[in-house]
N, C-alpha and C positions, 0 to 999 in steps of 0.2 A: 146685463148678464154677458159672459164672454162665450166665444166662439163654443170653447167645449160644451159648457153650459148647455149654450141653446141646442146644441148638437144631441144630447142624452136627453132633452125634455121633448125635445122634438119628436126624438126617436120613439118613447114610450109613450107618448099623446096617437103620431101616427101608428104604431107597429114596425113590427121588425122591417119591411120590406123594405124602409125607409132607410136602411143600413146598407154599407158597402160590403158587409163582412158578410159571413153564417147566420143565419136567421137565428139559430140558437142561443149563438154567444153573439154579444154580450148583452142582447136585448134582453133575457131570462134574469140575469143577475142587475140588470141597471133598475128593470121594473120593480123587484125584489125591493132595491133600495129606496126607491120614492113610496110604492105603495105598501107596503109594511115594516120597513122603519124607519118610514118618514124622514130620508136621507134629502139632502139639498146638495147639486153636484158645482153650484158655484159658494160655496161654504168651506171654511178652511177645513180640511179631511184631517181627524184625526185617530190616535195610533195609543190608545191607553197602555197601560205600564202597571206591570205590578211589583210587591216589592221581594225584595230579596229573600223572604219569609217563603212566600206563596211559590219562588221560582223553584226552591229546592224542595218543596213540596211536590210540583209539580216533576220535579226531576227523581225523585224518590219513587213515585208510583210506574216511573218508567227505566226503575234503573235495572234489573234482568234486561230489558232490550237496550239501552242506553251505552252499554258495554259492546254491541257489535255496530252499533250507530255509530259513534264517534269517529270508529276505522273508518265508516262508509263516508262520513261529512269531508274527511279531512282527506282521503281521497279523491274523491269529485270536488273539492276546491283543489287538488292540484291539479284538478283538467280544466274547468272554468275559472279558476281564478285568474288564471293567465290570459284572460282576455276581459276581466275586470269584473266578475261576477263574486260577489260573497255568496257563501251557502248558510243556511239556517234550519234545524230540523224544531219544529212545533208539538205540542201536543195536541190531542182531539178537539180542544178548546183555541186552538192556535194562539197558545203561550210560547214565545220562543224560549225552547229551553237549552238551545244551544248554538254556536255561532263561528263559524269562519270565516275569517273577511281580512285585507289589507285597508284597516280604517282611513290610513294617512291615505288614502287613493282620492281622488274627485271623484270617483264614480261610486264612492259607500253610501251609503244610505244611511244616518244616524237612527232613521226608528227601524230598524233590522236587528240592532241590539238584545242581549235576552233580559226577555222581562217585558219585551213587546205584546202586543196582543191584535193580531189584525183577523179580528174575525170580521165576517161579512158587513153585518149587525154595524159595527165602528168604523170600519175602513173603508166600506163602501166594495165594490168591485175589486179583486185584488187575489193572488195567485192562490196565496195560502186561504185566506176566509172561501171564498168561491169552491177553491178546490176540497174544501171541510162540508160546506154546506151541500154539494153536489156529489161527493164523495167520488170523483172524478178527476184525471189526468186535466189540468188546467193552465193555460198559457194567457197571461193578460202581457200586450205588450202595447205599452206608450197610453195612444189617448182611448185606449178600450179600456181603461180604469175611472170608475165613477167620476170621483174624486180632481179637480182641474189642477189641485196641489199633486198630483200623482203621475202626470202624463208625462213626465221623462224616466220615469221607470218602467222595466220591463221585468216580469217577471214568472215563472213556470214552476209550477209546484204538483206534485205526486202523493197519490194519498197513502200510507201503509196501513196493512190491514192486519192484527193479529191472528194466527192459527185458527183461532175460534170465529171467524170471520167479524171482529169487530174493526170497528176504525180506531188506532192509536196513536195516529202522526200523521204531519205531511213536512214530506222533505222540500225543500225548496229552494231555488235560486237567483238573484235579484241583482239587477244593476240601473243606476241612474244613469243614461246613456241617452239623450235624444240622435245621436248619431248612427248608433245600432243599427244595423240589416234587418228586416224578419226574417228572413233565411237564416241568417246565422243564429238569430235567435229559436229558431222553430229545430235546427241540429241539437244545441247546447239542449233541450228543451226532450230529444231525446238522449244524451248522455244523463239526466235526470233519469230518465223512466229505467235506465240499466242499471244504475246505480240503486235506486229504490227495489228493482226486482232481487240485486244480492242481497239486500238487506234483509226484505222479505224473506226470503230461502233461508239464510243463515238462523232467524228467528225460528224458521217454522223446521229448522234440521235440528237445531237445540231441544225446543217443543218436544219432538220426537224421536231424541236421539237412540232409544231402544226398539226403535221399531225401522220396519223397512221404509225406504223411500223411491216412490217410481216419479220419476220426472219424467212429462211426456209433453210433446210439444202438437201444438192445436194446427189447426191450419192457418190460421193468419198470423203464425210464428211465434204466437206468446206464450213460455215456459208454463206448466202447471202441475201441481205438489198433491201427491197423494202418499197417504203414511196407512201400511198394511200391518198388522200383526202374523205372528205362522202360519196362524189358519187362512189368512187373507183376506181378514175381515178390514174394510176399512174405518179407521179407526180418528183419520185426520185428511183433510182437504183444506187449501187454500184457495181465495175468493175467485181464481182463477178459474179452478176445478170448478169450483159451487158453480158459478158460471157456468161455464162450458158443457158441467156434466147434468147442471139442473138439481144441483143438492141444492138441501136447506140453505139459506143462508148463513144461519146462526149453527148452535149446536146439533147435534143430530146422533143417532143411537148409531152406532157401527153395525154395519150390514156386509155381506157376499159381497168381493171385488167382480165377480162373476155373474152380478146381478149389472151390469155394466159391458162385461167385455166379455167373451167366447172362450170357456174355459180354459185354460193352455197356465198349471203350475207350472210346468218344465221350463216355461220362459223365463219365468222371474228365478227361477230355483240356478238353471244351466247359464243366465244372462247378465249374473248381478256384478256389477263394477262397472267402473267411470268409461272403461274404453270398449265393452261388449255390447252395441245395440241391443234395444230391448223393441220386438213389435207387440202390440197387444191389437186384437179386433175387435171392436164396438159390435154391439148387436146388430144397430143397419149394416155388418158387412164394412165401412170402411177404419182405416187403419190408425191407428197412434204410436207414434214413434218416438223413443226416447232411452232413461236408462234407469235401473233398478241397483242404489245401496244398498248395502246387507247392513244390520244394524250394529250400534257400535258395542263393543263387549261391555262398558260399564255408559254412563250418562254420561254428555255433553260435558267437559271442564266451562267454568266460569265464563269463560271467554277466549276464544281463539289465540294459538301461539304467537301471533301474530298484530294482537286488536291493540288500536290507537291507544285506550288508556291507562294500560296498566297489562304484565305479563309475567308469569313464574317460569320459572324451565320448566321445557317440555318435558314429556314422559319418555324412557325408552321408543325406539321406532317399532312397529308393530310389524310384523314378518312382509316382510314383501316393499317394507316402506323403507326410501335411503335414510341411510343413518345422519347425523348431523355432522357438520362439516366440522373438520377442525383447520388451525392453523394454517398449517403446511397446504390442505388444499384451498382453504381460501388466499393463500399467497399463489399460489399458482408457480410459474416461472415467471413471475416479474420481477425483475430486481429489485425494484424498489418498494415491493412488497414483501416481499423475500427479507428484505433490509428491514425495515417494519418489524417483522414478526420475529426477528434477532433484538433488535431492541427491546418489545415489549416483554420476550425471555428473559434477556436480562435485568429487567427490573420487577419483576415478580410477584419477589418474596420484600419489594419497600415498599407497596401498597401507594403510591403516587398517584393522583388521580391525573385520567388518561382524556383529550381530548382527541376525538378522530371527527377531520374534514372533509367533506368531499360529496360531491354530485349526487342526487335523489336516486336512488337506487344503487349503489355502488358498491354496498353489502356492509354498511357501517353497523346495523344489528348482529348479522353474523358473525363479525367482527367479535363484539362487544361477545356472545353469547359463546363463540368458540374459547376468546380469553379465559372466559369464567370459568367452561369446563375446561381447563388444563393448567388454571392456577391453582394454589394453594387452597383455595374458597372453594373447589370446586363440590364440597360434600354440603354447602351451604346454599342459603335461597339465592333467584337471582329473580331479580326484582325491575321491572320496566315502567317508565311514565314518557308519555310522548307530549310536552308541553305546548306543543301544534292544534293537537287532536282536542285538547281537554279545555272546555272555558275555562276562562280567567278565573271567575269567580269560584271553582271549584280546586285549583290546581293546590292553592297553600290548603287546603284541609286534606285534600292527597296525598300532596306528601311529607308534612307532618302530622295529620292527625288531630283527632278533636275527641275532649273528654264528651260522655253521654250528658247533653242538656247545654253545650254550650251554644248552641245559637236554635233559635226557633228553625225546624224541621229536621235536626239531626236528629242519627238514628237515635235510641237510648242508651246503645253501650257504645254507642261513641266507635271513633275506628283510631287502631296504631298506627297509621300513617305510612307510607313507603318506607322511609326512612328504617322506621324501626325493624316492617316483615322485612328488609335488606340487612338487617342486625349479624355480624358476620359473614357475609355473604361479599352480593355486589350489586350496586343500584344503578343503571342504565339512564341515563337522561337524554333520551330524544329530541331533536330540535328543539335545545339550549337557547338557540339565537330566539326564541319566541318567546321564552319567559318575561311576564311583565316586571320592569324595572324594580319596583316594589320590593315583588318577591325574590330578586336578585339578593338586593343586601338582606334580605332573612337567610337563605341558601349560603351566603357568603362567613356569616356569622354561624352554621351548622359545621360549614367544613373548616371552620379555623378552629372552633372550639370541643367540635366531635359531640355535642350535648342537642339532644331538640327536645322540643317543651309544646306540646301540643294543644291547640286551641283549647282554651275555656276547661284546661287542668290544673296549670299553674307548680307541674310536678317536671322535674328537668329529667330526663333519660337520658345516660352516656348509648351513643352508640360508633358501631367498629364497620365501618362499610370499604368496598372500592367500589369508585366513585368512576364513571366512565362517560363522558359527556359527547355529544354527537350535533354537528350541526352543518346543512347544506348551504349556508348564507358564511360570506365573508364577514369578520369580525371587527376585523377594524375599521371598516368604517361605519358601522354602528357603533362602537366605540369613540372614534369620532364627531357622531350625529349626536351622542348622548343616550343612546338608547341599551346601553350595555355596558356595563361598570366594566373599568379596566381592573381594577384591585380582582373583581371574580375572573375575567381572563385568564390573568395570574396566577389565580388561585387553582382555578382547571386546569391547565397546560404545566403542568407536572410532566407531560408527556405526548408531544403533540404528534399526531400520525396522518400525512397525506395519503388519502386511498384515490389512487388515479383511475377516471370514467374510464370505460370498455372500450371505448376507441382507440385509446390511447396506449392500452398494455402493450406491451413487447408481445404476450402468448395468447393475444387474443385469440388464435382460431384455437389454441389450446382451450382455454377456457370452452367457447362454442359447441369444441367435441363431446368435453366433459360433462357439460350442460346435455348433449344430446344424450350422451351414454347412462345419466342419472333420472334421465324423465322417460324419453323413448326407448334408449336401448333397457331399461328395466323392464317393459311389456314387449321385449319380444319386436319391437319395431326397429324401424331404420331409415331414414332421411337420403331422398335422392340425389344425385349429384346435382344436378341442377335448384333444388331448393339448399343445399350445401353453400352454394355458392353466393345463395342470393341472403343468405345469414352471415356469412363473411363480409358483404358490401356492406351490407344495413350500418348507419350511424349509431344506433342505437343509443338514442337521448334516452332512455328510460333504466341505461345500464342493466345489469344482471335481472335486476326485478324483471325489466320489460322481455330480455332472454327467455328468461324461464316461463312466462307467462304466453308468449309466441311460442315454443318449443311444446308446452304444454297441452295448448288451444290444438296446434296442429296435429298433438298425436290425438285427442279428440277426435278431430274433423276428419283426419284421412279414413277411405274407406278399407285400405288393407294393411297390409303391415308394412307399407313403403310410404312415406310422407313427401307430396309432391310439392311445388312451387306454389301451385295455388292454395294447399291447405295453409299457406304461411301469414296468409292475409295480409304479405306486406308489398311495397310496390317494388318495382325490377330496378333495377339500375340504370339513371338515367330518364326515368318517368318524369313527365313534367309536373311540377308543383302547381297545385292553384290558390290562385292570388284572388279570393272576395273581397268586396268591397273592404277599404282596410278599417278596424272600429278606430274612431277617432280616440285621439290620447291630447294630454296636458301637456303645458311644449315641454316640459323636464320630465316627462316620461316616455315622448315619442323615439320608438325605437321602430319606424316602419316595416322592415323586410323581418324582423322577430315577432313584430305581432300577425303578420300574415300566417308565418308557419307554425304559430299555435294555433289561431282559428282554422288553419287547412289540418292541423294534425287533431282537432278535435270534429269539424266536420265529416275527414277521412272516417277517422274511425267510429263513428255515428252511423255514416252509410254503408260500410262494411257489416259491421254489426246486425243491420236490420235486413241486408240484403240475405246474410249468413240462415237470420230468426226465420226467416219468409221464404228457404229452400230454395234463394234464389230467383224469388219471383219480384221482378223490378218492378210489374203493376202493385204488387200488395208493398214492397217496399217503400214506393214514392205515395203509398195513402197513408202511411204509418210515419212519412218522414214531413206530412204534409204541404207536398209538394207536384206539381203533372212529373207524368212520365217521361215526357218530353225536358224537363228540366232537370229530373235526375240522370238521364243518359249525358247532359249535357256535363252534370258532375263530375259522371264517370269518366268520361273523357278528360275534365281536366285533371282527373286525379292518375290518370292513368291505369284505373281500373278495367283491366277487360273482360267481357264474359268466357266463361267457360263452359 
């Protein structure tokens, strides 16, 4: 028997004590495996698979959440992926029913795949099964996994709970790394737990998109969800709430929000919106702080303006909300966007399909969405798929379409496919550079012939689209590699437009102002001169997205109507970087001083975040980040964070 072997048999003959780690984990889940199902941990661990049938089954009963999932996966893969982690979101069953990952990496994992199944039961000890069977935040890293086949993976997985407090997924994220930190791994491990909390929220703001929502946060910093009707009955609670506040678990009759907190309507009535603190008082006397939405005039749309898989135009802005950008303000004064948005004027009204290049965030949607409304199309649908976000195996029945019955688990009447709801309009193709090869030369043969013929109908449809293709990867030399037809190239670039990162514009502090003037100056706020100054410095890798979203956070966080330096949560000018252990890489992908400043830009903002949840309490941040206090001060230091 080998080393690990004897180590897990050892463990659960003697008991936990016998353990270097928590007595809980992972003695609970190893015993689990030997004495009830009969697991062997020097045995090749295996990873069942199901088939194609059962995955879209499985994807079908989750497709209302499925649709703000995708944003969330293929988000938190662009903050983990860049230090080698693929993401994966599971069903309750922990079926992968969905997958983000750079396969070609050394550090993939081939059974992370969808159509996986790592429950406890099969896999032995392992982020997603454990973190299902415990319905619990779970972190297996290296040889804390049953299984001896497993000990170079690491992996941290999050449970989501539907409205109704059930368990419906767990998000998760996995890298074969024996070189890994746990520190780094135990950060990355909360950007999971952030990412699973939007997820949550967005589900449970759909859920109850007609009803009020009071967000209040607990004392040990964790967001929690309670949805009011007018009379203030509560009507909806998430697992947090049930938690916190001692509701049922499951369903429950709606009762008096006052049967909870010391009556005071005038708070939620005088308090509601994103930027007016809300206090409510609990019965013993102490306080919950947070904020109270007003509900929305009609029900939640299908899926946010914004979601990874698929988007229509928005609706008019609703009073108070900025209107949508056009053109001219997305050119800003930069010349050479300026130059851009002269060209695509003048080709208009020839319907060329448009390729636009450039840096993750850079505003290549708005781009795309401003086009649309001020083309000719503009009284037509405008139609989005993000080829990133969406499995493989999903992407050719999205965007052509599949007759009713053509493959085991569609729906019955079948769907029209992108293409077609883009039927005079204009169809968005989001990170183009991801579409698999495959589905290239079918996409190639659409836009030369204008005809699509959707799965298992056998019936051809002319369609009249503009074609607008987006992508943050260089082209040619995936063109080169084989991984991207040159003919579709071609075929895209009708119209090819460089949108240059925020660092680099000529008007950047233009842009910056305009930015403030659209988020903060709309409530009434205003940015100090010294946080002014410290958004001029900023590099800003994250382009306009990451703008607006700092811009955003701080008129949040500030306490009055002046936004100082520290509500910016970013560092000064001149802070020192820190440099963790660096994760090792393959020698043709060792790029050192770049992967330090993702893993410092994903630590950073890990321990910002939690320090922010926790009112700044660095004891409850470093239990939550788990790690001494002593090690997190030492963080802060190297990040250059100071208290305030």
């Amino acid at each position: 028997m080998l080393e690990h072997s004897r180590k897990v048999m050892a463990a659960v003959r003697s008991g936990p004590g016998t353990l270097a780690v928590a007595q809980d984990f992972p003695y609970r889940s190893w015993s689990r495996c030997i004495e009830e199902y009969g697991l062997e941990p020097g045995r090749c661990g295996t990873v069942p698979y199901v088939s194609h049938r059962e995955i879209n089954v499985a994807r079908e009963a989750l497709e209302d959440k499925l649709i703000f999932a995708y944003e969330e996966v293929d988000f938190l893969y662009s903050i983990v992926g860049r230090i080698g982690y693929c993401v994966t979101l599971t069903n309750a069953e922990g079926v992968t029913v969905a997958e983000r990952a750079d396969r070609s990496s050394r550090y993939y994992s081939d059974t992370e795949r969808p159509g996986s199944v790592w429950s406890e039961r099969h896999a032995g000890t392992n982020g997603v099964g454990t973190c299902l069977r415990d319905a619990a935040v779970t972190s297996v890293f290296q040889d804390e996994h049953f299984f001896e086949d497993f000990i170079e993976m690491s992996c941290a997985a999050v449970p989501l709970f539907a409205p109704d407090g059930s368990l419906w997924a767990a998000m998760n994220i996995t890298v074969r790394n024996p070189g890994l930190q746990r520190e780094t791994h135990q950060i990355a491990l909360e950007v999971v737990r952030k990412s699973a909390e939007r997820l949550s929220e967005a589900v449970f703001r759909r859920t109850y998109a007609n009803r009020t929502i009071l967000k209040l946060w607990r004392p040990d910093g964790q967001p929690c969800l309670l949805a009011i009707d007018a009379d203030h009955a509560v009507v909806g609670a998430d697992v947090a709430a049930r938690q916190f506040l001692s509701l049922p678990k499951t369903e429950f009759t709606p009762f008096s929000l006052w049967r909870l907190f010391t009556r005071d309507p005038a708070a939620i009535r005088d308090r509601a919106g994103p930027t007016l603190p809300l206090e409510l008082i609990r019965l013993d006397g102490s306080p919950l702080r947070g904020y109270a939405y007003g509900p929305q005039r009609e029900p939640a749309p299908a899926a946010p303006r914004t979601r990874a898989a698929a988007s229509a135009t928005p609706a008019a802005p609703a009073a108070g909300e900025a209107a949508p950008v056009t053109l001219d303000q997305w050119a800003g004064a930069e010349p050479r966007m300026t130059r851009n948005v002269h060209i695509l004027r003048r080709l208009a009204h020839t319907g060329l399909p448009i390729l636009v290049l450039g840096e993750t965030g850079v505003g290549k949607d708005t781009l795309a969405r401003a086009y649309h409304a001020q083309s000719p199309r503009a009284a037509q649908p405008f139609v989005a798929l993000n080829c990133a976000a969406m499995p493989e195996t999903l992407i050719e029945s999205e965007l052509f379409g599949y007759a009713g019955g053509a493959f085991t688990g569609a729906r019955k009447e079948g769907s029209a496919g992108r293409f077609v709801q883009a039927h005079g309009g204009t169809l968005f193709l989001d990170e183009i550079g991801d579409m698999p090869l495959h589905l290239q030369t079918r996409l190639l043969r659409v836009l030369e012939s204008g005809e699509v013929a959707p799965l298992g109908s056998g019936k051809i449809q002319r369609v009249d689209v503009q074609v607008i293709a987006a992508t943050n990867q260089p082209l040619e030399p995936r063109i080169a590699q084989g991984a991207f037809r040159a003919d579709l190239y071609y075929r895209l670039a009708g119209v090819v437009i460089n949108v240059p990162c925020l660092r680099e514009r000529a008007d950047k502090e233009a842009v910056i102002d305009e930015c403030i003037a659209r988020t903060a100056g709309r409530l009434g706020m205003r940015v100090a001169p010294e946080a002014r100054a410290i958004l001029l410095r900023h590099s800003w890798p994250g382009n306009l997205r990451e703008l607006y979203l700092v811009v955003n956070r701080a008129a949040s966080l500030a306490e009055g109507k002046t936004i100082e330096p520290h509500d910016l949560l970013l560092p000064a000018a001149g802070s020192p970087a820190f440099a963790p252990a660096p994760v090792p890489l393959p020698a043709e992908e060792r790029r050192p001083a770049g992967v330090r400043a993702r893993v410092d830009e994903v630590e950073r903002a890990a321990i910002l975040d939690n320090i922010e949840a926790c009112r700044g309490d660095v004891a409850a941040a470093a239990r939550n980040l788990g790690m001494s206090r002593a090690t997190l001060y030492r963080r802060l230091k190297a990040h250059g964070i100071t208290r305030r």
